[in-house]
C-alpha positions as CSV (number, residue, x, y, z in Angstrom):
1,X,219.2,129.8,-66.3
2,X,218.4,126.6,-66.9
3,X,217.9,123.9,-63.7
4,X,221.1,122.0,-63.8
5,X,219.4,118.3,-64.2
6,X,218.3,119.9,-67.5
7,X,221.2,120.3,-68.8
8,X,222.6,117.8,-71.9
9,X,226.5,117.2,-71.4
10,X,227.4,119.5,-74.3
11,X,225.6,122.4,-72.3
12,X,226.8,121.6,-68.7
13,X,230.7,121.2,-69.6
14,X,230.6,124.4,-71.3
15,X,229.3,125.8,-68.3
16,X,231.5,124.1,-66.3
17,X,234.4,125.3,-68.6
18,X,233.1,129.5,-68.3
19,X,232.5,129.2,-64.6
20,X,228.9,129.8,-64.6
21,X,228.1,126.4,-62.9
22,X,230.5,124.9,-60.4
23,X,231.1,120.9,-60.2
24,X,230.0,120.8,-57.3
25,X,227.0,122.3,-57.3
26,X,226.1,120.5,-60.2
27,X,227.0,117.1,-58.8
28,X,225.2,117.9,-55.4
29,X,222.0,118.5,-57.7
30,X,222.2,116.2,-59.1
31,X,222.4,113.4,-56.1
32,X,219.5,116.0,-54.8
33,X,217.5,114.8,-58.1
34,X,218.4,111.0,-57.2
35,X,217.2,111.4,-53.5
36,X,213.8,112.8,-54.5
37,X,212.6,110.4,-57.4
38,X,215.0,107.1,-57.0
39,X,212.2,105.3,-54.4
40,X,209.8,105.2,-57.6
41,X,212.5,104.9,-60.1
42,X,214.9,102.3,-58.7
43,X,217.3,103.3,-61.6
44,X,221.0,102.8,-58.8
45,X,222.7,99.8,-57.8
46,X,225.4,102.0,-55.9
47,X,226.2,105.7,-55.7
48,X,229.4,106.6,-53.4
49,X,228.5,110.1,-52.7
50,X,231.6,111.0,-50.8
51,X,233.7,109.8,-54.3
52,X,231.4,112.2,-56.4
53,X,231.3,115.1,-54.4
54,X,235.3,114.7,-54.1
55,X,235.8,114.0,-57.3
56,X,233.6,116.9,-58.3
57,X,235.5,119.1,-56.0
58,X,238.9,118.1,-57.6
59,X,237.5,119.1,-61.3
60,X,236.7,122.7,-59.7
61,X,240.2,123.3,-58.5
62,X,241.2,121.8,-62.2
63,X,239.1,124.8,-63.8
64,X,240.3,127.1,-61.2
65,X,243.3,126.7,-62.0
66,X,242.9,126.9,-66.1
67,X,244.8,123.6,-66.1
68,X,241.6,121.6,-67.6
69,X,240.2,121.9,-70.8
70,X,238.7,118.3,-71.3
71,X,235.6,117.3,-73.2
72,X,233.8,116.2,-70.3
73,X,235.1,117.9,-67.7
74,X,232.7,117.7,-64.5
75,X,230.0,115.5,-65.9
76,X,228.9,113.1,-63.8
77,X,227.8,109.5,-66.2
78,X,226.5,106.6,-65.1
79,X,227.7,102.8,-65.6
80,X,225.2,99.6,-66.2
81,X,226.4,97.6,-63.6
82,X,228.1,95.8,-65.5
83,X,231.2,98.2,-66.2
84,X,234.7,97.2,-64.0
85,X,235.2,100.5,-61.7
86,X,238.5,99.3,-59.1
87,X,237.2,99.5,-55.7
88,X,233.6,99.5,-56.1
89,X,230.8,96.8,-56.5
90,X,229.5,95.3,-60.4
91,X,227.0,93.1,-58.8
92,X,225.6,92.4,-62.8
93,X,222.5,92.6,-60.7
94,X,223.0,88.8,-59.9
95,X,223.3,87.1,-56.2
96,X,226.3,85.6,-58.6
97,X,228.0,88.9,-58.3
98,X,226.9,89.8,-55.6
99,X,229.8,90.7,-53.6
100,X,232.2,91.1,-56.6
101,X,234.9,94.3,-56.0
102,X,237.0,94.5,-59.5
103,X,240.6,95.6,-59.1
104,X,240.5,98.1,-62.0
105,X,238.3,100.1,-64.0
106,X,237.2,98.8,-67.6
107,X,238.9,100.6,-70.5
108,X,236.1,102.8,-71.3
109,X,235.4,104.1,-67.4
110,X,239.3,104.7,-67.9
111,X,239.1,106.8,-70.8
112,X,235.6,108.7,-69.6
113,X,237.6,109.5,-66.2
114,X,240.8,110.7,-68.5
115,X,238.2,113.1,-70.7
116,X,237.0,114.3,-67.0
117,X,233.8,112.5,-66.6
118,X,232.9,111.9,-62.9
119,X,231.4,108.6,-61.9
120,X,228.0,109.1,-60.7
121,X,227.3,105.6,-59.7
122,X,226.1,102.0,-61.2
123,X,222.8,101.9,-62.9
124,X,220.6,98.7,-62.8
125,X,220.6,96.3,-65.2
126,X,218.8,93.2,-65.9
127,X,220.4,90.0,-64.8
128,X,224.1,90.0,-66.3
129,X,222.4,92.1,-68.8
130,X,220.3,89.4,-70.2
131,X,216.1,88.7,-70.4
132,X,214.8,88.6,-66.8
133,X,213.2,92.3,-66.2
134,X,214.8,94.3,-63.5
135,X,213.0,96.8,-61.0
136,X,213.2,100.1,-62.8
137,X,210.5,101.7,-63.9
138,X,209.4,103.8,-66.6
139,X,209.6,107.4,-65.6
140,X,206.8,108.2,-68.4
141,X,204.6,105.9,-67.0
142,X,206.0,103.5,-64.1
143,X,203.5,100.8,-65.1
144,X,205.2,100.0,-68.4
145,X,208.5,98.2,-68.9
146,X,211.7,100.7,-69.5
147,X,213.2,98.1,-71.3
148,X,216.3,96.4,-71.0
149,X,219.3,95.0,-70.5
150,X,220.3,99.0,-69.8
151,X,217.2,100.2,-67.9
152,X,218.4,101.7,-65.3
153,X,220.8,103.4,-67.3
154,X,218.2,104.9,-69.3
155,X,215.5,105.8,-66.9
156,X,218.3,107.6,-64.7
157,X,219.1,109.9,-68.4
158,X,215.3,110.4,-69.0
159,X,214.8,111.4,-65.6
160,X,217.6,113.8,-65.0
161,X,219.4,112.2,-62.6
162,X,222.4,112.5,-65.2
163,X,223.0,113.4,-68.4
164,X,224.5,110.6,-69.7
165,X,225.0,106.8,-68.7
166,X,226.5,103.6,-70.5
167,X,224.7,100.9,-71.6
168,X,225.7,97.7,-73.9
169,X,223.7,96.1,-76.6
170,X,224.3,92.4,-77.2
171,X,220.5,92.5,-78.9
172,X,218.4,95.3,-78.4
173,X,219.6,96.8,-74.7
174,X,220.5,100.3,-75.4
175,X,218.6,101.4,-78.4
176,X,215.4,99.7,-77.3
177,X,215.0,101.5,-73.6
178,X,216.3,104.5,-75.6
179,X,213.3,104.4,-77.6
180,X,211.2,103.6,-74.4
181,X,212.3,106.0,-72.4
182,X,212.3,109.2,-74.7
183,X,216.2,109.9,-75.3
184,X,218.7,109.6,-77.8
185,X,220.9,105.8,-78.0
186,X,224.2,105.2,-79.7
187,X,225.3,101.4,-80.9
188,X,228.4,101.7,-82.2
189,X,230.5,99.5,-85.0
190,X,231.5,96.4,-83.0
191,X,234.6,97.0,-81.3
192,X,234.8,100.4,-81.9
193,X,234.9,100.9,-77.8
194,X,236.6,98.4,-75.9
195,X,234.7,95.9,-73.7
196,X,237.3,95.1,-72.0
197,X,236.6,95.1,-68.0
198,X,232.9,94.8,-69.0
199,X,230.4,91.5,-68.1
200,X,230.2,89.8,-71.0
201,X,226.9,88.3,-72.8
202,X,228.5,87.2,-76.0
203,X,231.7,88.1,-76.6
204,X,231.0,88.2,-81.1
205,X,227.9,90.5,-80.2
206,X,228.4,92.9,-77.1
207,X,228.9,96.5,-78.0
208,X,229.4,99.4,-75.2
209,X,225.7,102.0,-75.8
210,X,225.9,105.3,-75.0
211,X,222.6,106.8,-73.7
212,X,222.0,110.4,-73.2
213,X,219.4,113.8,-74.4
214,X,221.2,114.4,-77.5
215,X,223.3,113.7,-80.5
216,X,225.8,116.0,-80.1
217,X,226.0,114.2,-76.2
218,X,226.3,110.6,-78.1
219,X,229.3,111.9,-80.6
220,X,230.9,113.6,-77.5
221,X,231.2,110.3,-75.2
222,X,232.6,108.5,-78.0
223,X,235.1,110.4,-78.8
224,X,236.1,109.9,-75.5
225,X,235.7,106.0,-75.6
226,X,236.6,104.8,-79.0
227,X,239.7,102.9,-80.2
228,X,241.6,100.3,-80.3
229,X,242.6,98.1,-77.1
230,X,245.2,95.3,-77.0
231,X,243.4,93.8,-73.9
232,X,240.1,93.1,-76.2
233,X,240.5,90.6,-78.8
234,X,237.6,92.1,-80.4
235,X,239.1,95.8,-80.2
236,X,239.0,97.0,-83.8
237,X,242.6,98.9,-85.5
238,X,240.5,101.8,-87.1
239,X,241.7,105.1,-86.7
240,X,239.6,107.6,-84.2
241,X,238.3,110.2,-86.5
242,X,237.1,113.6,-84.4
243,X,233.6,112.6,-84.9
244,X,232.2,116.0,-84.1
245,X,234.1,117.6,-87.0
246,X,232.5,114.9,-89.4
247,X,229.2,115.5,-87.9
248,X,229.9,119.3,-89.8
249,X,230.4,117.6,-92.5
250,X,227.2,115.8,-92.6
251,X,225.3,118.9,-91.5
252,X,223.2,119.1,-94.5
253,X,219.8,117.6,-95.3
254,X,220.9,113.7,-95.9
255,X,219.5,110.6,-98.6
256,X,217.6,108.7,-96.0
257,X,216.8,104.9,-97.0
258,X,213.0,104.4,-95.7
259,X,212.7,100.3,-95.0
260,X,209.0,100.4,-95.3
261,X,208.1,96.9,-97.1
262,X,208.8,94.1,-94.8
263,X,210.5,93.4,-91.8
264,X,210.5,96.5,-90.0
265,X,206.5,97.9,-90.7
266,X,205.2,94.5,-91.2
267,X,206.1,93.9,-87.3
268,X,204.6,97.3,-86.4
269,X,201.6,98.4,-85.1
270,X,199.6,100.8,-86.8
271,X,200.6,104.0,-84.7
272,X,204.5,103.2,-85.5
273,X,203.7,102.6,-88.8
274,X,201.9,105.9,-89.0
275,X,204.2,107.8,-87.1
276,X,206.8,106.7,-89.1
277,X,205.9,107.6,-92.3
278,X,204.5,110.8,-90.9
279,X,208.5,111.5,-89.3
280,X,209.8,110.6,-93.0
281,X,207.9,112.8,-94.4
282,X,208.7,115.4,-92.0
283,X,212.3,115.3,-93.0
284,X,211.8,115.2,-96.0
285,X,209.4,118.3,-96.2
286,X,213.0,119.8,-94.2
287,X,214.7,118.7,-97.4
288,X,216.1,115.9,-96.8
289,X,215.8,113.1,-99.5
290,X,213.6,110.1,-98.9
291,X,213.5,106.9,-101.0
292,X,212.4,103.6,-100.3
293,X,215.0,100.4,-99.7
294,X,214.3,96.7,-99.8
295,X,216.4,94.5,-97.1
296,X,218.1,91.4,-98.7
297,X,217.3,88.5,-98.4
298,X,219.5,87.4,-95.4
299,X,217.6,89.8,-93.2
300,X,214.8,86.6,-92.8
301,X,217.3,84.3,-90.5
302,X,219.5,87.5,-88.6
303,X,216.8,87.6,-85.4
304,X,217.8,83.3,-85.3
305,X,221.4,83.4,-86.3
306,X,221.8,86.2,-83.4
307,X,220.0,84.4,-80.7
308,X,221.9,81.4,-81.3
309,X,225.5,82.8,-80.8
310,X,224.6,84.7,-78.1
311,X,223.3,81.6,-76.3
312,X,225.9,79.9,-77.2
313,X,228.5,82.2,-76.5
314,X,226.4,83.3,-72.9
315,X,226.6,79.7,-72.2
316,X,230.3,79.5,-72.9
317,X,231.0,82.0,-69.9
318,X,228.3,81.3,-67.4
319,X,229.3,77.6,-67.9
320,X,231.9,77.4,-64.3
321,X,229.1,79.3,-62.4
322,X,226.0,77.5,-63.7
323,X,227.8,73.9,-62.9
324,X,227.3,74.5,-59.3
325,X,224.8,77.6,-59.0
326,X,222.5,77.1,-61.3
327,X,219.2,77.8,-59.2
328,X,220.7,81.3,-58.3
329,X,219.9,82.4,-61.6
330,X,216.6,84.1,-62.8
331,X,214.2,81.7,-65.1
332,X,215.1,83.4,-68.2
333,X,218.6,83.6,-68.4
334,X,218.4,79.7,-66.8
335,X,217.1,79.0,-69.9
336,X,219.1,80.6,-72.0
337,X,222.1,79.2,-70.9
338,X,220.6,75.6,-70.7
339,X,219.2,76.4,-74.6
340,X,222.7,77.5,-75.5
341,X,224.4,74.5,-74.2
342,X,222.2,72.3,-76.3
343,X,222.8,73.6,-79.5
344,X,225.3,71.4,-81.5
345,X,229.2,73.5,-82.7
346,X,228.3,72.5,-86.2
347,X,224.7,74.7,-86.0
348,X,226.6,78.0,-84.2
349,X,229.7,77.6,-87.0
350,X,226.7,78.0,-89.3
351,X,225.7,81.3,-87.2
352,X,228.5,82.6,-87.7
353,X,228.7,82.5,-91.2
354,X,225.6,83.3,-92.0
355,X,226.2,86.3,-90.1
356,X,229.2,87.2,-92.3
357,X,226.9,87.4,-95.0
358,X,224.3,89.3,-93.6
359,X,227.3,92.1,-92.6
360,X,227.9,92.0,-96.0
361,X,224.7,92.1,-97.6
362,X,223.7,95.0,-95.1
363,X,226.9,96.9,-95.7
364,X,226.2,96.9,-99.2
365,X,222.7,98.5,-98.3
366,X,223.4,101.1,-96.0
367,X,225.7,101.9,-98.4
368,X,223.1,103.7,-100.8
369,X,222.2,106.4,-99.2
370,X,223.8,108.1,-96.1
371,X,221.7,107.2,-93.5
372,X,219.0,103.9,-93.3
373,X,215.3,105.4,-91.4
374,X,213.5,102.9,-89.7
375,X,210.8,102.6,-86.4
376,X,212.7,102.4,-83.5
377,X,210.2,99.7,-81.6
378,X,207.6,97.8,-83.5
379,X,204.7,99.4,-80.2
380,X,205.6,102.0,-77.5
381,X,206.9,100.4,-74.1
382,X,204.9,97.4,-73.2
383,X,202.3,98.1,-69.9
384,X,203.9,94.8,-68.6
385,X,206.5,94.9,-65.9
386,X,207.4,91.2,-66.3
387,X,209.0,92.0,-70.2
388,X,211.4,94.4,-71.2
389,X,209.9,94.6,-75.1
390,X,210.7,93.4,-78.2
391,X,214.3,93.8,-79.7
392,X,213.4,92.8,-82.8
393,X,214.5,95.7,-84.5
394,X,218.1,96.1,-83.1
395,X,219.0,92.6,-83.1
396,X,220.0,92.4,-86.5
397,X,222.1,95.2,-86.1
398,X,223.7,94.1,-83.5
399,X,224.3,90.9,-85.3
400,X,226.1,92.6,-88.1
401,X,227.6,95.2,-86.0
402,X,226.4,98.2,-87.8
403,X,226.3,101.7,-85.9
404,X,222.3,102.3,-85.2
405,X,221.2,105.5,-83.5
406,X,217.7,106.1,-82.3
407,X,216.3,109.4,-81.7
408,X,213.1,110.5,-79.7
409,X,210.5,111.3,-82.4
410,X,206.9,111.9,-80.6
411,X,204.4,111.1,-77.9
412,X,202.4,107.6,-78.7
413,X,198.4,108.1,-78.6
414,X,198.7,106.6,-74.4
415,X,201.2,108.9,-74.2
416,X,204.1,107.3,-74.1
417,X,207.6,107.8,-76.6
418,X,207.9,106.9,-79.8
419,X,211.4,106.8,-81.5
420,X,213.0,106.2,-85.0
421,X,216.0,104.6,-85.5
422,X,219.1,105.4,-87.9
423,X,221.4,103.2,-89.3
424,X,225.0,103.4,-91.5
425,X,227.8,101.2,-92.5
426,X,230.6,100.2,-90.1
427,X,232.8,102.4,-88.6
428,X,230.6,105.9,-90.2
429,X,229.7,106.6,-86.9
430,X,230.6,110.4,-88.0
431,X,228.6,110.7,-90.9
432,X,225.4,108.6,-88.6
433,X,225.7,111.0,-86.1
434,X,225.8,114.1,-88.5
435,X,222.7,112.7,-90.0
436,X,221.0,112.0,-86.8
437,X,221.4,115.5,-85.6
438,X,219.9,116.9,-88.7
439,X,217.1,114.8,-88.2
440,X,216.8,115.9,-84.7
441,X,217.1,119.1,-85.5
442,X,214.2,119.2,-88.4
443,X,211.7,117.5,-85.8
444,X,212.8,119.6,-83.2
445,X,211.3,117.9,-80.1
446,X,212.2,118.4,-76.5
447,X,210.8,115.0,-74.7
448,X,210.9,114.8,-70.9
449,X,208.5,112.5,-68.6
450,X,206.0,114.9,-67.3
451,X,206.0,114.1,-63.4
452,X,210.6,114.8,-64.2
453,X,210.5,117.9,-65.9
């Protein structure tokens, strides 16, 4: 049988369910896992053990009793610090924060706990999720970046110390460390998952990231997650479709739109560029169909259009702190906030619209072909613990608040993962996913950092 920090969440609920793996014993290996490799790691902000093991306990008498037949029964996740859990710290990894208790959970820990998800603890983060690197390190090599905002979140998945763990994205800070750290990333449609009870960045550009081993994982936790919330004005009335029955119905070999010219290889490096017409090939040598796609033209200003709302909007909250605590925060985000309160209302109105016609104009081109293939990172992680990489190709995304899912896709010549990313119109998270798991499937890979097998 397989060791239980192995496990994706798909593989351990379903054990969970048939009584071949108890709760408990699951949980308790995992806090073993956390014990030995968290000193090199620093992946946790703060893990109540008493709360898991109980809580782990209380899912075993559930499945005793056959009165629990949940999703994610038993699976311990773990929160960026950033998520609202009542009763326990969301420092935002800021001396801001420090010492901040919230009252309630956010709307998404709520609807993980009501699936039957365990709260394993609260992962690192950068500061408030923003651009000054945190501690964690890179479990395939701890001398390069794991990326960011959600790095702890993602080095605790690619190490095993859970299965799955939420990150946001208000640029590049789920898919990105994805990428870097070997696993699979899920940026959903804006406001297909509520943020409400979550530190904002930017309140036009923050989506809730799901970080885990597999697709399958990714559709699973948001089903859980998505739909609509009165409490978040940016909560989006779409129905909740059961994503893992349209992931059947996208089970066969997809059109994949290549973006080759441009952007996305022109920002490259060589390896990525390589790889990725060696992974598009691959799939397409599976049978899936491959054809080439131009970006339009309002591709050119998205990276500027998003970093001017988001430090504008960033501004716009930190703005009561800063006024009196402004040397408590790191250099980076300092500057961001001091850059976003600079820039004139008439230059972010323009943002804004600019960025309704680049969701438009991107819309239209994921809608030609079922799925949209790109490199996930233009280099593997950066040897440079002072950056968390380059998010230069989620941040458009982000901007338009398209789904984007990135998916492990080799080893990089120094040995470190390479990923490709996939992306779809809004709210086809179903047919994304269905596509993504083809394409995992067809390169069939099993990544894991080799000192955290």
């Amino acid at each position: 049988m397989a060791q239980p920090h192995t496990l994706s969440v798909s593989q351990a609920a379903e054990q969970m369910r048939g009584g071949q793996l108890l709760p408990s014993d699951y949980a308790n290996a995992l806090l073993e896992r956390i014990d030995a490799h968290e000193p090199d790691l620093q992946a946790w902000v703060t893990i109540d053990r008493e709360a898991v093991i109980s809580d782990a306990r209380q899912r075993e008498q559930e499945l005793e009793a056959g009165s629990d037949s949940r999703i994610m029964t038993g699976v311990p996740v773990g929160l960026k610090d950033i998520f609202y859990t009542a009763g326990m710290k969301t420092t935002a990894c800021s001396r801001i924060y420090a010492e901040f208790v919230p009252e309630y959970d956010a709307t998404c820990v709520t609807k993980l706990k009501e699936a039957g998800a365990i709260v394993m603890g609260k992962a690192v983060t950068t500061e408030f999720a923003t651009s000054d690197p945190s501690p964690s390190r890179n479990p395939w090599n701890r001398e390069h970046t794991p990326g960011g905002s959600s790095s702890g979140s993602s080095v605790a998945v690619a190490a095993g110390m859970c299965p799955a763990a939420l990150g946001s994205q208000t640029g590049g800070s789920t898919c990105r460390p994805a990428a870097y750290n070997g696993i699979v990333g899920l940026k959903p449609t804006y406001g297909r998952i509520s943020r409400y009870g979550v530190v904002p960045v930017s309140w036009s550009l923050d989506t809730v990231g799901i970080l885990v081993r597999t697709v399958t994982d990714a559709a699973i936790l948001l089903q859980a997650m998505a739909g609509y919330d009165e409490n978040d004005p940016g909560s989006a009335e779409e129905p909740v479709p059961d994503f893992l029955q349209q992931m059947d119905r996208h089970a066969g070999p997809p059109r994949l739109g290549l973006l080759k010219t441009g952007y996305f290889f022109d920002r490259s490096t060589p390896e990525v560029r390589q790889h990725t017409e060696a992974v598009a090939a691959q799939l397409a040598q599976a049978g899936a169909t491959v054809i080439d796609i131009d970006l339009p033209d309002s591709f050119s200003t998205a990276p500027d259009v998003q970093r001017i709302v988001m430090n504008v909007e960033c501004a716009a909250f930190h703005e009561p702190y800063f006024r009196h605590r402004a040397d408590e925060y790191g250099p980076r985000l300092r500057a961001n906030i001091e850059m976003g309160m600079l820039i004139p209302s008439v230059t972010y109105l323009q943002a804004q619209r600019l960025r309704r016609e680049f969701r438009r104009d991107l819309t239209a081109v994921a809608q030609q072909v079922d799925a949209l293939l790109m490199p996930a990172t233009p280099a593997p992680a950066p040897r440079d613990l002072d950056t968390t990489g380059d998010a230069a190709f989620q941040a458009p995304w982000t901007s338009a608040g398209l789904p984007t899912v990135v998916v492990p896709s080799g080893v990089s010549e120094s040995g470190l993962p390479l990923g490709v990313q996939f992306a779809a119109a809004p709210f086809d998270e179903g047919r994304l996913l269905g596509v993504s798991r083809w394409c995992e499937q067809a390169l069939d890979l099993d990544l894991r950092p080799p000192d955290y097998n």
